[in-house]
PDB file of N, CA, C and O in Angstrom:
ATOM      1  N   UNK A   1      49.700  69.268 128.622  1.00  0.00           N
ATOM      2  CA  UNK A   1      50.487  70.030 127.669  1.00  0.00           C
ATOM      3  C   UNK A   1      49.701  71.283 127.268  1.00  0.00           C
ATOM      4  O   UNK A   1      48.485  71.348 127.089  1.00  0.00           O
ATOM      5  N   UNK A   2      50.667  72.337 127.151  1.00  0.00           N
ATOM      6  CA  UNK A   2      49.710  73.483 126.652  1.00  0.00           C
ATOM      7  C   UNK A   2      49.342  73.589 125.410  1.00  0.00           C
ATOM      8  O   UNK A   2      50.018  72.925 124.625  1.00  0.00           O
ATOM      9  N   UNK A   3      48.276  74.362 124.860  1.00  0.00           N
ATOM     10  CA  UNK A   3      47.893  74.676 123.528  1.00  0.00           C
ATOM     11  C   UNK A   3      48.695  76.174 123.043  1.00  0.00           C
ATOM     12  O   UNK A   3      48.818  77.255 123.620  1.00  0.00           O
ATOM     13  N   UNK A   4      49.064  75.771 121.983  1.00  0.00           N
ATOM     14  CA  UNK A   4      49.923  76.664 121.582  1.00  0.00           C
ATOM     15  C   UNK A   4      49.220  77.231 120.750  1.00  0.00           C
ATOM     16  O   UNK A   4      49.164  76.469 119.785  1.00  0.00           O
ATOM     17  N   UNK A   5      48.508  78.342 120.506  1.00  0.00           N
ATOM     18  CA  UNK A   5      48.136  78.909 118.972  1.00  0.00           C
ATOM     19  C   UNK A   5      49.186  79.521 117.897  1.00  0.00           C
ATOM     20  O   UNK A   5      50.188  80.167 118.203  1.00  0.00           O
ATOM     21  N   UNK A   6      48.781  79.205 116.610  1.00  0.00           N
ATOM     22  CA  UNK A   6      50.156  79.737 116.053  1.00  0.00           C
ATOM     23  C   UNK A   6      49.289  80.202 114.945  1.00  0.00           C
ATOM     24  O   UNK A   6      50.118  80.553 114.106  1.00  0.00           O
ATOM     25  N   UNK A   7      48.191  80.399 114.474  1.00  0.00           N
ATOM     26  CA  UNK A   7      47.212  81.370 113.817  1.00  0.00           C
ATOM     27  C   UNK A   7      45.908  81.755 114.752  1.00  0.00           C
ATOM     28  O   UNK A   7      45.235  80.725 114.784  1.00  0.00           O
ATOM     29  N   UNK A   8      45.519  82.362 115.211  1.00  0.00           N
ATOM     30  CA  UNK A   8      44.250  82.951 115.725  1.00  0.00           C
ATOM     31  C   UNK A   8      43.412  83.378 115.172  1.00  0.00           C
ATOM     32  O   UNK A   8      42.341  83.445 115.775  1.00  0.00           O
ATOM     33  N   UNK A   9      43.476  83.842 113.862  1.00  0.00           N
ATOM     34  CA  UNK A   9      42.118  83.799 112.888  1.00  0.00           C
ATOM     35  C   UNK A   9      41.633  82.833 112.935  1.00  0.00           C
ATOM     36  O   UNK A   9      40.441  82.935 113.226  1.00  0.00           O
ATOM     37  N   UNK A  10      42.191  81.215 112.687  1.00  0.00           N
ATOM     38  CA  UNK A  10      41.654  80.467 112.322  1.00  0.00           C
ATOM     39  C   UNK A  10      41.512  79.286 113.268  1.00  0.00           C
ATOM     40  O   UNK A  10      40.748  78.346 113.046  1.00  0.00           O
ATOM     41  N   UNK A  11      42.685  79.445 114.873  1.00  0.00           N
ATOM     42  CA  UNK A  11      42.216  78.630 116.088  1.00  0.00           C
ATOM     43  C   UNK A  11      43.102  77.491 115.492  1.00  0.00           C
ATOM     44  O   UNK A  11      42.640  76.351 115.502  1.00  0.00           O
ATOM     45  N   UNK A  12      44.511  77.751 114.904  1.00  0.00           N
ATOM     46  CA  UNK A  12      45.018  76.798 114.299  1.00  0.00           C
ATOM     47  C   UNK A  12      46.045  76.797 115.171  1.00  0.00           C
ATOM     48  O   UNK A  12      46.742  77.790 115.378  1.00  0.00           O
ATOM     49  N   UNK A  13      46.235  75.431 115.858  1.00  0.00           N
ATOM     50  CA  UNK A  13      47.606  75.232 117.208  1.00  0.00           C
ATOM     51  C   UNK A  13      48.980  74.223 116.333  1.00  0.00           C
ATOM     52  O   UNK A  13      48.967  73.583 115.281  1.00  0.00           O
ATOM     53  N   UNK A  14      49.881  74.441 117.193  1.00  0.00           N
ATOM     54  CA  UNK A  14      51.397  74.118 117.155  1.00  0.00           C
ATOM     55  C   UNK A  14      51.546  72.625 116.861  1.00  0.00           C
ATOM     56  O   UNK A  14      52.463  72.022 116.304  1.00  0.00           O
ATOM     57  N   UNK A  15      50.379  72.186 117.393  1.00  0.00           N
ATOM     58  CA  UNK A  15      50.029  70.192 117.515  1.00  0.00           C
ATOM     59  C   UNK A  15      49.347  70.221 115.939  1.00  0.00           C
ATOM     60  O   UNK A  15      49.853  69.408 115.165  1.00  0.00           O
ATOM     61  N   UNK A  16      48.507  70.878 115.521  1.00  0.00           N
ATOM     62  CA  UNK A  16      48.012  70.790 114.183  1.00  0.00           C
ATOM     63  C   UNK A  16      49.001  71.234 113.099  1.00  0.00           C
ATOM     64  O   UNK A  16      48.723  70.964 111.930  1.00  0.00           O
ATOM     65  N   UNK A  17      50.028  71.833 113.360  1.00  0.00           N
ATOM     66  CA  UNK A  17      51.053  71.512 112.111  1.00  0.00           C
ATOM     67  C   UNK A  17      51.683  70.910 111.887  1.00  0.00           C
ATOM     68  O   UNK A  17      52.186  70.657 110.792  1.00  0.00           O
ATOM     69  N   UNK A  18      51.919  70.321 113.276  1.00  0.00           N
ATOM     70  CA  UNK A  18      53.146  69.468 113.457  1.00  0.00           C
ATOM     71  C   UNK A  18      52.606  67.806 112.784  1.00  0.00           C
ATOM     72  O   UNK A  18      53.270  66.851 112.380  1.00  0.00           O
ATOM     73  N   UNK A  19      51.246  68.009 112.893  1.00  0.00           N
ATOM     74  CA  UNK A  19      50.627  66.755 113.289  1.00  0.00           C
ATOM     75  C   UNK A  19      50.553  66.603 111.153  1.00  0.00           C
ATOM     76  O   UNK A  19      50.591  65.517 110.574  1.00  0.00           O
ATOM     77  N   UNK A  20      50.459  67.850 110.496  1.00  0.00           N
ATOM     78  CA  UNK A  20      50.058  67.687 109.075  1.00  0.00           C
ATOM     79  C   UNK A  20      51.540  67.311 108.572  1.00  0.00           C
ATOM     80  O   UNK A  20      51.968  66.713 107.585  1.00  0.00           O
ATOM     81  N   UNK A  21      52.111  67.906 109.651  1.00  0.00           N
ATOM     82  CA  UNK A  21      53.787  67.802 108.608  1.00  0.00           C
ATOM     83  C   UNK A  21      53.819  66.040 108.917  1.00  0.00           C
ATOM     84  O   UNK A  21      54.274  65.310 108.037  1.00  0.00           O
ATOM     85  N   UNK A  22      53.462  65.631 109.821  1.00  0.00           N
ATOM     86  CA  UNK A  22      53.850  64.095 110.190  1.00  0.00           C
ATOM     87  C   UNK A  22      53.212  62.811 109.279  1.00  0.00           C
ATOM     88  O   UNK A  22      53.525  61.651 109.012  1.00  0.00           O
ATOM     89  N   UNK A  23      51.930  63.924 108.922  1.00  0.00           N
ATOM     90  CA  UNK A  23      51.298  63.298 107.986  1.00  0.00           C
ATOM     91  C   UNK A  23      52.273  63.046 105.844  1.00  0.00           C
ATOM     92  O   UNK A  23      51.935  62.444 104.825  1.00  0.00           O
ATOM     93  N   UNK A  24      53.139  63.679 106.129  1.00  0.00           N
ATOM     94  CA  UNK A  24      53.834  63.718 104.830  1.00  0.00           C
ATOM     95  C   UNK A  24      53.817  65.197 104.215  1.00  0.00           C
ATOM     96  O   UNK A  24      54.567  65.439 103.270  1.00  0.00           O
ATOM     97  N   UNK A  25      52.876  66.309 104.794  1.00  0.00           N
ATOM     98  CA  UNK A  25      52.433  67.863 103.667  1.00  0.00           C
ATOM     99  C   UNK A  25      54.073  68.437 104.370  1.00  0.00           C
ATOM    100  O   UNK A  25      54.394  68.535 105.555  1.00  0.00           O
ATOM    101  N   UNK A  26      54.963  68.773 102.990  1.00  0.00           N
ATOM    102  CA  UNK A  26      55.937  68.971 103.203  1.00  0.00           C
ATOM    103  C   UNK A  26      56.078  70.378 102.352  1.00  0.00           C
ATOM    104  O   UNK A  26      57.067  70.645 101.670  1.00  0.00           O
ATOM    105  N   UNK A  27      54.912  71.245 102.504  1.00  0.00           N
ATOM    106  CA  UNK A  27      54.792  72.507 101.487  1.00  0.00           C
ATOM    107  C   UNK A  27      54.000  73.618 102.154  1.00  0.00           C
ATOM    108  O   UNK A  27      52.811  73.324 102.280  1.00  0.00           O
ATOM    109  N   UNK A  28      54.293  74.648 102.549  1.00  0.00           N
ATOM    110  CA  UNK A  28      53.446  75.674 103.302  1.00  0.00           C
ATOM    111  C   UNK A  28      52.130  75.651 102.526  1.00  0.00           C
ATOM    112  O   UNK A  28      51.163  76.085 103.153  1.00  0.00           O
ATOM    113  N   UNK A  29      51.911  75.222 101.265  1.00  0.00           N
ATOM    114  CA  UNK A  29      50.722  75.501 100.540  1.00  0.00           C
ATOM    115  C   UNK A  29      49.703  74.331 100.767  1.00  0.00           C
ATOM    116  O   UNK A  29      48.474  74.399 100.735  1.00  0.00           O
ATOM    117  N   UNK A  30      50.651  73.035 101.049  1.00  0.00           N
ATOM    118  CA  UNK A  30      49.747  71.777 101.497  1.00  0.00           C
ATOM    119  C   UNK A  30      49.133  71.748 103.042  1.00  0.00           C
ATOM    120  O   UNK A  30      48.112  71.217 103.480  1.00  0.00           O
ATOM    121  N   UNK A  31      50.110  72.492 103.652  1.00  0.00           N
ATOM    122  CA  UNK A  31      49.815  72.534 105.447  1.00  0.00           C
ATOM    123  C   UNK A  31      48.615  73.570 105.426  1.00  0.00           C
ATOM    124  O   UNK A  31      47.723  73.330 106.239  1.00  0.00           O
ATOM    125  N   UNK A  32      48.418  74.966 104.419  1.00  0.00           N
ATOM    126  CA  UNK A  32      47.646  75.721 104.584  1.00  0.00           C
ATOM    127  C   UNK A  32      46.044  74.972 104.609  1.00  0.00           C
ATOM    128  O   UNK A  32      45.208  75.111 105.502  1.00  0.00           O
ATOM    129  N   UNK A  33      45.896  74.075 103.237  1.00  0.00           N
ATOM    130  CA  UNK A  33      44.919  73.681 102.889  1.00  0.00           C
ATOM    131  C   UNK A  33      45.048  72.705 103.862  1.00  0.00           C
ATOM    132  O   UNK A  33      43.953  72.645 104.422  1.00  0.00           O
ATOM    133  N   UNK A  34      45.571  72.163 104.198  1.00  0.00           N
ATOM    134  CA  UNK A  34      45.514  70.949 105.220  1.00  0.00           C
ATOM    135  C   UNK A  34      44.302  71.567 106.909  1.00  0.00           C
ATOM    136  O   UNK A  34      43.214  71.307 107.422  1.00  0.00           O
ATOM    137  N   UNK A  35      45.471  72.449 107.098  1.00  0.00           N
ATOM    138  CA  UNK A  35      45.210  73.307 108.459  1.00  0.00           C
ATOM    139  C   UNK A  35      43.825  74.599 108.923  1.00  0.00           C
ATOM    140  O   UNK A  35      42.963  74.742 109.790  1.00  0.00           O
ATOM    141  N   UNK A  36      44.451  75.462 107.449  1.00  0.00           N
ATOM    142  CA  UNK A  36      43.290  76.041 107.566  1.00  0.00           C
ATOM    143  C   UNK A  36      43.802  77.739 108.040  1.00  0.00           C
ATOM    144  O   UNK A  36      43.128  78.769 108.059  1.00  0.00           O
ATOM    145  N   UNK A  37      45.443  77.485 108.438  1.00  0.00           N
ATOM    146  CA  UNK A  37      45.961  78.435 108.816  1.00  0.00           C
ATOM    147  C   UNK A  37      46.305  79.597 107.617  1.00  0.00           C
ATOM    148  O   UNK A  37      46.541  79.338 106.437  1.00  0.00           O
ATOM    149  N   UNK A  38      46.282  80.486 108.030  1.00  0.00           N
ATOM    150  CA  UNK A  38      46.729  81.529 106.904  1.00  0.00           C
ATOM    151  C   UNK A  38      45.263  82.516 106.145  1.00  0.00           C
ATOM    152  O   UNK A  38      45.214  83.733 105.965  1.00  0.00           O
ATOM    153  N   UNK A  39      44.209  81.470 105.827  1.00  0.00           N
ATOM    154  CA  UNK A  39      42.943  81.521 105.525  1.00  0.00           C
ATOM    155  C   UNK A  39      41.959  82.879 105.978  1.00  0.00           C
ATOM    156  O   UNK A  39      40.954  83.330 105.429  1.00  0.00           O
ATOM    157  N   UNK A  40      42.683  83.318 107.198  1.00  0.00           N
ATOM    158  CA  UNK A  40      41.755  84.163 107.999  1.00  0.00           C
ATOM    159  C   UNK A  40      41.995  85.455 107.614  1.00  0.00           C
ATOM    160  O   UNK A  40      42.714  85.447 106.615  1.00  0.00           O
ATOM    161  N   UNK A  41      41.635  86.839 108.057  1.00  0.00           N
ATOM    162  CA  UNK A  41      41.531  88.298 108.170  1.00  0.00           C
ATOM    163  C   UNK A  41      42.862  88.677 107.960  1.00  0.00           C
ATOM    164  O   UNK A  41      43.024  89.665 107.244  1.00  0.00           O
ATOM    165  N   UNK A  42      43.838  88.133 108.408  1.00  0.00           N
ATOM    166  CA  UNK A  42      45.256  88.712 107.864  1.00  0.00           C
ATOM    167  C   UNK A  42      46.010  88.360 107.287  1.00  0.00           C
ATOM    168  O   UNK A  42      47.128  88.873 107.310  1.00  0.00           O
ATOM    169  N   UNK A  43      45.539  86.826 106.159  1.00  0.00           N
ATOM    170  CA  UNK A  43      45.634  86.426 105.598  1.00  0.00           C
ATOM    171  C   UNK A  43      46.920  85.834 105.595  1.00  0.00           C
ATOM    172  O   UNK A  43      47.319  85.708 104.437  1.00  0.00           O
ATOM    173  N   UNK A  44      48.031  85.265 106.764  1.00  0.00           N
ATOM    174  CA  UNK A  44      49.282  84.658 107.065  1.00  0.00           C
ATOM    175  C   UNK A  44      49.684  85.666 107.593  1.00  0.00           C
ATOM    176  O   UNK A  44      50.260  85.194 108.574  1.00  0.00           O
ATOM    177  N   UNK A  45      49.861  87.307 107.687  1.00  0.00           N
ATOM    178  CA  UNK A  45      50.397  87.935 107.831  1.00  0.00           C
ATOM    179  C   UNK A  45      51.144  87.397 109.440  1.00  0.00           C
ATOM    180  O   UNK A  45      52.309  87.142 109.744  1.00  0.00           O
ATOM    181  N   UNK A  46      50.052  87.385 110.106  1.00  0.00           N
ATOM    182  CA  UNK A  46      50.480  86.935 111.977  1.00  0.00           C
ATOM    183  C   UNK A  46      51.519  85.339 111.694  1.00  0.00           C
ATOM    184  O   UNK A  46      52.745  85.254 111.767  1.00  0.00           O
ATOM    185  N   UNK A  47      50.819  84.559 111.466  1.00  0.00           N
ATOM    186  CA  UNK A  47      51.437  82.636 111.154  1.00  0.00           C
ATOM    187  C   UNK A  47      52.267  82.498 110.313  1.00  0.00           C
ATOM    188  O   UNK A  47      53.068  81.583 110.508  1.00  0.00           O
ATOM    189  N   UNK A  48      52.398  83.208 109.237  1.00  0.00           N
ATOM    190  CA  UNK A  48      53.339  82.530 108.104  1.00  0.00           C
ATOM    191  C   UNK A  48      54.606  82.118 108.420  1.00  0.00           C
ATOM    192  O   UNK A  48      55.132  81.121 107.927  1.00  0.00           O
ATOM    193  N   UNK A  49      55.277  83.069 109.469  1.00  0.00           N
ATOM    194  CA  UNK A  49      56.987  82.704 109.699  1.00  0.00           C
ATOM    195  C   UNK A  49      56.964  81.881 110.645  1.00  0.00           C
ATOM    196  O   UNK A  49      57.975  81.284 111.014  1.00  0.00           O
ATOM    197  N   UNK A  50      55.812  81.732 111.169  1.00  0.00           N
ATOM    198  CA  UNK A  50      56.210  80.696 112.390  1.00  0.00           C
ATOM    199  C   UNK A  50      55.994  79.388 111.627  1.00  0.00           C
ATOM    200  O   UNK A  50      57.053  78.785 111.449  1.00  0.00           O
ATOM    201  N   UNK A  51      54.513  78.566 110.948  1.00  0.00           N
ATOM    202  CA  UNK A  51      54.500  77.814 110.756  1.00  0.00           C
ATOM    203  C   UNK A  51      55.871  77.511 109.729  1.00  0.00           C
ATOM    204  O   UNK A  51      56.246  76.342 109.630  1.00  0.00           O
ATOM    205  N   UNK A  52      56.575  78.558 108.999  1.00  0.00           N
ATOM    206  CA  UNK A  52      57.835  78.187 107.802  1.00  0.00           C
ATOM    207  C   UNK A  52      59.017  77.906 108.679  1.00  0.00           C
ATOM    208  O   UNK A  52      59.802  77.056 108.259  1.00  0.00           O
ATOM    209  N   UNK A  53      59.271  78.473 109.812  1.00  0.00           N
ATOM    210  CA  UNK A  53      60.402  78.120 111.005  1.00  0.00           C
ATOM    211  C   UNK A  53      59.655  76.257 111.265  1.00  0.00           C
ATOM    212  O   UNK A  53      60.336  75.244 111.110  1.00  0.00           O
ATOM    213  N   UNK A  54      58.735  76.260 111.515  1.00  0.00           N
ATOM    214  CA  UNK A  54      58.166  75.175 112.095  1.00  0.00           C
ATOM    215  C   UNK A  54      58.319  73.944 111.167  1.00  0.00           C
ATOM    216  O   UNK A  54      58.720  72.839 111.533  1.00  0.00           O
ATOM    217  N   UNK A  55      57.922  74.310 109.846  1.00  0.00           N
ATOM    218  CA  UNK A  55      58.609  73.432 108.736  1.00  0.00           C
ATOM    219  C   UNK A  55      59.338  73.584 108.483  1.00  0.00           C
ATOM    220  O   UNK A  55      59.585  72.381 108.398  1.00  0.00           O
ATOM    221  N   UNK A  56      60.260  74.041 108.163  1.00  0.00           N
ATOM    222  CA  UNK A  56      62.318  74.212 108.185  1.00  0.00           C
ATOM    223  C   UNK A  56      62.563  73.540 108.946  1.00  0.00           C
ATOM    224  O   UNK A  56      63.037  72.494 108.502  1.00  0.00           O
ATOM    225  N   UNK A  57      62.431  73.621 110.697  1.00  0.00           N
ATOM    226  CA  UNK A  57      63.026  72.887 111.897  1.00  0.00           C
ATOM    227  C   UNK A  57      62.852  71.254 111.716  1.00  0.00           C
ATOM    228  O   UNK A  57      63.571  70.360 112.162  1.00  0.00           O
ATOM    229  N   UNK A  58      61.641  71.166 110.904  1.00  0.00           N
ATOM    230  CA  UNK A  58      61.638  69.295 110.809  1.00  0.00           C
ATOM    231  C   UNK A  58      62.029  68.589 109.426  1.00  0.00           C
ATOM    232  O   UNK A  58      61.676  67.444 109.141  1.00  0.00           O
ATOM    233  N   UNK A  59      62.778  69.389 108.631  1.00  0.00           N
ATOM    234  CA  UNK A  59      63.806  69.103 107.999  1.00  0.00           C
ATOM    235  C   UNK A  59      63.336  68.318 106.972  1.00  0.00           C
ATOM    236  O   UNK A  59      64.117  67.658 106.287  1.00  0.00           O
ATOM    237  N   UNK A  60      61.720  68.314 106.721  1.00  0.00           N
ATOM    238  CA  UNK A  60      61.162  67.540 105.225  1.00  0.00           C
ATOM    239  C   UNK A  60      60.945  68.642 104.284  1.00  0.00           C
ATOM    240  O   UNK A  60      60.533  68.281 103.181  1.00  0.00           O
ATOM    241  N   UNK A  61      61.089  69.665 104.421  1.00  0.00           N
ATOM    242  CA  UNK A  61      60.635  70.561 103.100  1.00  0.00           C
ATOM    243  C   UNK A  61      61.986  70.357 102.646  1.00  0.00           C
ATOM    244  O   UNK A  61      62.919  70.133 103.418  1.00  0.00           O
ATOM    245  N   UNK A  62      62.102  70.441 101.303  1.00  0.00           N
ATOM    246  CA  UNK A  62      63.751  70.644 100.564  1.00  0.00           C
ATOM    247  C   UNK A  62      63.586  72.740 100.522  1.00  0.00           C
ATOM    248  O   UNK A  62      64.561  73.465 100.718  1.00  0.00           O
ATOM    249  N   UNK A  63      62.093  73.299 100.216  1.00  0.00           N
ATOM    250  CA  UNK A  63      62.630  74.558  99.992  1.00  0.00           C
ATOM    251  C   UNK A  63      61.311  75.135 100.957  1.00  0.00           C
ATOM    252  O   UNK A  63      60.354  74.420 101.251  1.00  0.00           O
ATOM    253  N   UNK A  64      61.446  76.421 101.340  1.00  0.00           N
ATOM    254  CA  UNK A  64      60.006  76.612 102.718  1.00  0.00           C
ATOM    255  C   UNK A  64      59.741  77.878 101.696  1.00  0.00           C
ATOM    256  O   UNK A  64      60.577  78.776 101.803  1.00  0.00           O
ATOM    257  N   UNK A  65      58.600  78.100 100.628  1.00  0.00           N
ATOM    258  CA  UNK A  65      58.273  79.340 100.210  1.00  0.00           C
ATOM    259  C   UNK A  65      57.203  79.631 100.814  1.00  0.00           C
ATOM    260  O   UNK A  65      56.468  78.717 101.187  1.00  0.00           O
ATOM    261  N   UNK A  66      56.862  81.002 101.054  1.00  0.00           N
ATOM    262  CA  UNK A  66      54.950  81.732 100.976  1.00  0.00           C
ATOM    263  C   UNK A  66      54.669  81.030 100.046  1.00  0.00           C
ATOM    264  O   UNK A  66      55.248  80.585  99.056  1.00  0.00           O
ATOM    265  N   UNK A  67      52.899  80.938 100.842  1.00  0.00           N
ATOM    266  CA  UNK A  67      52.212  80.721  99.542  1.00  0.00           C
ATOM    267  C   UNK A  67      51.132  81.530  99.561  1.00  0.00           C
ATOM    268  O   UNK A  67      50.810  82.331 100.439  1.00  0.00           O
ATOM    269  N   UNK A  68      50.368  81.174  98.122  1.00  0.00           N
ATOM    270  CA  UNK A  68      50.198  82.392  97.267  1.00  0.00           C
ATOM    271  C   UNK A  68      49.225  83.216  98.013  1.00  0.00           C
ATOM    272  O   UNK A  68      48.284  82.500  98.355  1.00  0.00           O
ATOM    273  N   UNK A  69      49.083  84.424  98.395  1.00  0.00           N
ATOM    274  CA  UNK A  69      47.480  85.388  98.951  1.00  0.00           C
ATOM    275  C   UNK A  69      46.788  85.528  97.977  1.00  0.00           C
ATOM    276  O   UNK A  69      47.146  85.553  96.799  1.00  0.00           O
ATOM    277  N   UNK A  70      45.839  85.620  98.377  1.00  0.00           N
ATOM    278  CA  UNK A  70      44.406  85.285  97.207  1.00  0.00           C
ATOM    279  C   UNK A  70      43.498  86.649  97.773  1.00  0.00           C
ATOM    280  O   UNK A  70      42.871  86.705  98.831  1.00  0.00           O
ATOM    281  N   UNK A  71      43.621  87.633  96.815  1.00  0.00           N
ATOM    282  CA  UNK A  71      42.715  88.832  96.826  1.00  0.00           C
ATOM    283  C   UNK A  71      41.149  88.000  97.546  1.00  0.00           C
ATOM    284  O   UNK A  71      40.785  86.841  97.341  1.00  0.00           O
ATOM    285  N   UNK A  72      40.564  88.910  98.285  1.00  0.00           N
ATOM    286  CA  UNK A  72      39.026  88.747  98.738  1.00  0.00           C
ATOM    287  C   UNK A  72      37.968  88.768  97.585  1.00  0.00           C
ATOM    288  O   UNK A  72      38.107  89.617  96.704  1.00  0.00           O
ATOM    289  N   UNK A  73      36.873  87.853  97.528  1.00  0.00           N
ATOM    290  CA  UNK A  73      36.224  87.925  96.807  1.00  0.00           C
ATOM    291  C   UNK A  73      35.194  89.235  96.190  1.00  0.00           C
ATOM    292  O   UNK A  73      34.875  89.638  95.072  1.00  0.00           O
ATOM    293  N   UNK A  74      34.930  89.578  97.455  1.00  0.00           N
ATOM    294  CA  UNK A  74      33.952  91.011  97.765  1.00  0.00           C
ATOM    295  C   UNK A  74      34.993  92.111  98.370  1.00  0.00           C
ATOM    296  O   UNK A  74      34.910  92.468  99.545  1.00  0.00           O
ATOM    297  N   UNK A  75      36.072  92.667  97.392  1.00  0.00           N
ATOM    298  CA  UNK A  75      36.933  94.245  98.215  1.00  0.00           C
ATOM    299  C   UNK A  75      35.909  94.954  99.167  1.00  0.00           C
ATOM    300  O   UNK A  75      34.688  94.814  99.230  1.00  0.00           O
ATOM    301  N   UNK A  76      36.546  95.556  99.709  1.00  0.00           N
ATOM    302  CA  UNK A  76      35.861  96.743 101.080  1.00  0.00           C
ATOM    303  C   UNK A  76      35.935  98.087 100.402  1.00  0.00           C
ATOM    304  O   UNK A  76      36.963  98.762 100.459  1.00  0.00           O
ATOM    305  N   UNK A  77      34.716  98.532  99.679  1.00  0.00           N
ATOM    306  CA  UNK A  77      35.241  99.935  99.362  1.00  0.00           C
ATOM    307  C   UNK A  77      36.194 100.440 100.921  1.00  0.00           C
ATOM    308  O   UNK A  77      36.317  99.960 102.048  1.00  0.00           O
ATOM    309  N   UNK A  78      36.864 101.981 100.008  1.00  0.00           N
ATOM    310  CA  UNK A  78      37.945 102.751 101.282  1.00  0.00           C
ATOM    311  C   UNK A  78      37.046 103.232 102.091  1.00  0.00           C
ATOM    312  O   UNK A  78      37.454 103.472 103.227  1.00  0.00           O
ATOM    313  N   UNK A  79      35.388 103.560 101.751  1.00  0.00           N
ATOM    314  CA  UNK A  79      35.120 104.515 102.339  1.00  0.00           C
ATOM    315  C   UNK A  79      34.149 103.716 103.508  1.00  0.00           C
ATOM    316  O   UNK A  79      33.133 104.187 104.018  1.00  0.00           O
ATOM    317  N   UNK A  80      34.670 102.561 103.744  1.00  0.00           N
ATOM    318  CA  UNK A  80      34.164 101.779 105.207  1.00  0.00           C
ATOM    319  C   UNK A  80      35.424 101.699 106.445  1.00  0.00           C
ATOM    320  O   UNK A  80      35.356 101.330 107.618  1.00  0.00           O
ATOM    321  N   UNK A  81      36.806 102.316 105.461  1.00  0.00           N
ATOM    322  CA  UNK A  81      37.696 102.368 106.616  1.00  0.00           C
ATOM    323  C   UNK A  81      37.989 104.004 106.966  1.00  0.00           C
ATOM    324  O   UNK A  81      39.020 104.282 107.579  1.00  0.00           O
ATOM    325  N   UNK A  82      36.900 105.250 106.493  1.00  0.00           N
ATOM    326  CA  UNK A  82      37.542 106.337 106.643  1.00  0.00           C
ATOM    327  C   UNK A  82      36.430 106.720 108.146  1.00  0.00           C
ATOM    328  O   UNK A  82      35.481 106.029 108.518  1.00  0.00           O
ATOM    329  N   UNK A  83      36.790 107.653 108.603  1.00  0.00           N
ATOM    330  CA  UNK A  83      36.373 108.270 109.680  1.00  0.00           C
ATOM    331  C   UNK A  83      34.997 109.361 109.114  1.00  0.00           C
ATOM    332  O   UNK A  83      34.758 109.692 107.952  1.00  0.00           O
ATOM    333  N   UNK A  84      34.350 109.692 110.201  1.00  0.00           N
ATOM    334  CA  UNK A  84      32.987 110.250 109.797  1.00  0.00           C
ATOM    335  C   UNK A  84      33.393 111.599 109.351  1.00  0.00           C
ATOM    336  O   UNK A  84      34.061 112.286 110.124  1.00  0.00           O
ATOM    337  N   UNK A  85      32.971 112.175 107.870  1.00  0.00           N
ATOM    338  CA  UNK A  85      33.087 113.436 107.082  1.00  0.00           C
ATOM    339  C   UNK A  85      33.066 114.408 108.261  1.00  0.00           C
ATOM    340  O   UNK A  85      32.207 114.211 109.120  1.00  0.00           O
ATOM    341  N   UNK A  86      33.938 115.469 108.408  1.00  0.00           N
ATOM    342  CA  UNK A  86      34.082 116.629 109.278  1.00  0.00           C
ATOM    343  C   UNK A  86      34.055 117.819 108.244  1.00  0.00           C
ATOM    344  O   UNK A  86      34.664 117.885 107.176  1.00  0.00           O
ATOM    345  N   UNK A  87      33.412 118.518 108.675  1.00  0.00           N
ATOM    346  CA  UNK A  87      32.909 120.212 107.768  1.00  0.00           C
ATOM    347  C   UNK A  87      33.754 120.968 108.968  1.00  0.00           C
ATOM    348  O   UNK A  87      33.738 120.909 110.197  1.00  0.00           O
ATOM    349  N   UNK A  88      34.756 121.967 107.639  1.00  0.00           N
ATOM    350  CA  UNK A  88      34.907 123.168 108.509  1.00  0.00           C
ATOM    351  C   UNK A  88      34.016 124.108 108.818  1.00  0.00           C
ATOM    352  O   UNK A  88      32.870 124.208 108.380  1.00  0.00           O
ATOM    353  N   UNK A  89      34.842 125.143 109.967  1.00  0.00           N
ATOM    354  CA  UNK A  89      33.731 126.099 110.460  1.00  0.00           C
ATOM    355  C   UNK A  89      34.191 127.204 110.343  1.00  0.00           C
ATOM    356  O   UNK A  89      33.524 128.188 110.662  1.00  0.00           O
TER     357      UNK A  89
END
């Protein structure tokens, strides 16, 4: 069977949600902490709709919300995402 990834920040596959939902976590917020998915650099942005399709389709959640993003502990100043100072001539 193939491995399906369905977060790549965190190396979290299609068998590991399925496998938490089977376990009874019937809450995107219980599967997160369960899984581990969501946790990473884009913080659900890539996983969130799939794993919420994925819990909808097995018909134990009564309601499928986001759950909550949690600001970074240490922000990135802006000036690690700007490009190197250019002087006119």
């Amino acid at each position: 069977m193939a491995k399906i990834i369905v977060c790549r920040c965190e190396d979290v596959t299609l068998g590991d949600v399925e496998h938490a939902i089977g376990l009874g976590y019937a809450d995107i917020e219980e599967i997160k902490r369960y899984t581990g998915f969501g946790t990473g650099p884009c913080q659900g942005k890539e996983c969130l709709a799939v794993v919420a399709g994925v819990l909808a389709r097995s018909g134990r959640a009564a309601e499928v919300r986001p759950f909550q993003v949690r600001s970074p502990l240490d922000p990135a100043p802006l000036r690690l995402f700007c490009g190197p100072k250019k002087v006119p001539r």
